[in-house]
C-alpha positions as CSV (number, residue, x, y, z in Angstrom):
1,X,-65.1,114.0,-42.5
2,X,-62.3,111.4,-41.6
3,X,-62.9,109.1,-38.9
4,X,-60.4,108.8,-36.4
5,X,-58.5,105.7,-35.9
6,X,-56.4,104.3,-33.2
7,X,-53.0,103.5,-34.7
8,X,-51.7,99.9,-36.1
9,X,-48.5,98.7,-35.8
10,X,-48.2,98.0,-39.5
11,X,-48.6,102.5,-40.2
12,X,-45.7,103.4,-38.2
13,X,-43.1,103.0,-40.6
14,X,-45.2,105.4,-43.2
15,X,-46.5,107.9,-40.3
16,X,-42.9,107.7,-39.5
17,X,-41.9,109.0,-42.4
18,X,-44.7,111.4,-43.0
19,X,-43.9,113.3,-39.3
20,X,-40.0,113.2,-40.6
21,X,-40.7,115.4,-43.6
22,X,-43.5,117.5,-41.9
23,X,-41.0,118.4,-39.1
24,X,-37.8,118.8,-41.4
25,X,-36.9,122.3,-40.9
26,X,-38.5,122.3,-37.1
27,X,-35.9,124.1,-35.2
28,X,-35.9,121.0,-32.3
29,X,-34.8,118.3,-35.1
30,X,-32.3,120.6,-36.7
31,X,-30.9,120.6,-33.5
32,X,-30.7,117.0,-32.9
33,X,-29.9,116.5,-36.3
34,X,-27.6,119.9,-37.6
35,X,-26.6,118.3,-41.1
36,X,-29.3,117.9,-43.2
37,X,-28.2,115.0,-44.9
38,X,-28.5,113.1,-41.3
39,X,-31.5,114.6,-40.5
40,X,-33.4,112.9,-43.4
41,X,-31.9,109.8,-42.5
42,X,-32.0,109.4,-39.2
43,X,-35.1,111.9,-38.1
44,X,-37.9,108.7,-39.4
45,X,-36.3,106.3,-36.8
46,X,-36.6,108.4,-34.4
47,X,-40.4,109.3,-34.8
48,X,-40.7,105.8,-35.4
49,X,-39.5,104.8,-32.4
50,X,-42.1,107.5,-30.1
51,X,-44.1,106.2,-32.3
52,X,-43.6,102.9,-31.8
53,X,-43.8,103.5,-27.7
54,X,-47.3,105.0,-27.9
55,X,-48.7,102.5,-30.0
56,X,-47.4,99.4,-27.3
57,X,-47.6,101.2,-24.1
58,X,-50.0,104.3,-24.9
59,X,-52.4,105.9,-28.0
60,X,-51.4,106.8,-30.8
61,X,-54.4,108.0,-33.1
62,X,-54.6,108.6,-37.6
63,X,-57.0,109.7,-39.4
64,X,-57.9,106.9,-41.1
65,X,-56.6,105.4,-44.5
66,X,-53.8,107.9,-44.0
67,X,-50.9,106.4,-42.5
């Protein structure tokens, strides 16, 4: 079993990424992102940045030695 972690500033950038391909064809980020090609590119900046909210001004939690 995986312990639970709260998030470090340091795994945004790769949970970032990792939430940006697991939500790729999710019908909310092909609408803010139609073209594919923008969605890859721009769709980890934007996870990184809720991501990087939570982790300053909320929780954010990993399982460890994940992200």
């Amino acid at each position: 079993m995986r312990n639970i972690e709260k998030m470090k500033e340091e795994q945004i950038s790769r949970a970032a990424k990792a939430l940006s391909n697991a939500f790729h064809l999710d019908p909310l980020q092909s609408y803010a992102f139609p073209d594919e090609d923008d969605r890859r590119k721009y769709s980890p900046a934007h996870f990184s940045a809720a991501l990087n909210y939570g982790v300053r001004f909320g929780e954010v939690y990993v399982a460890e030695n994940v992200a």
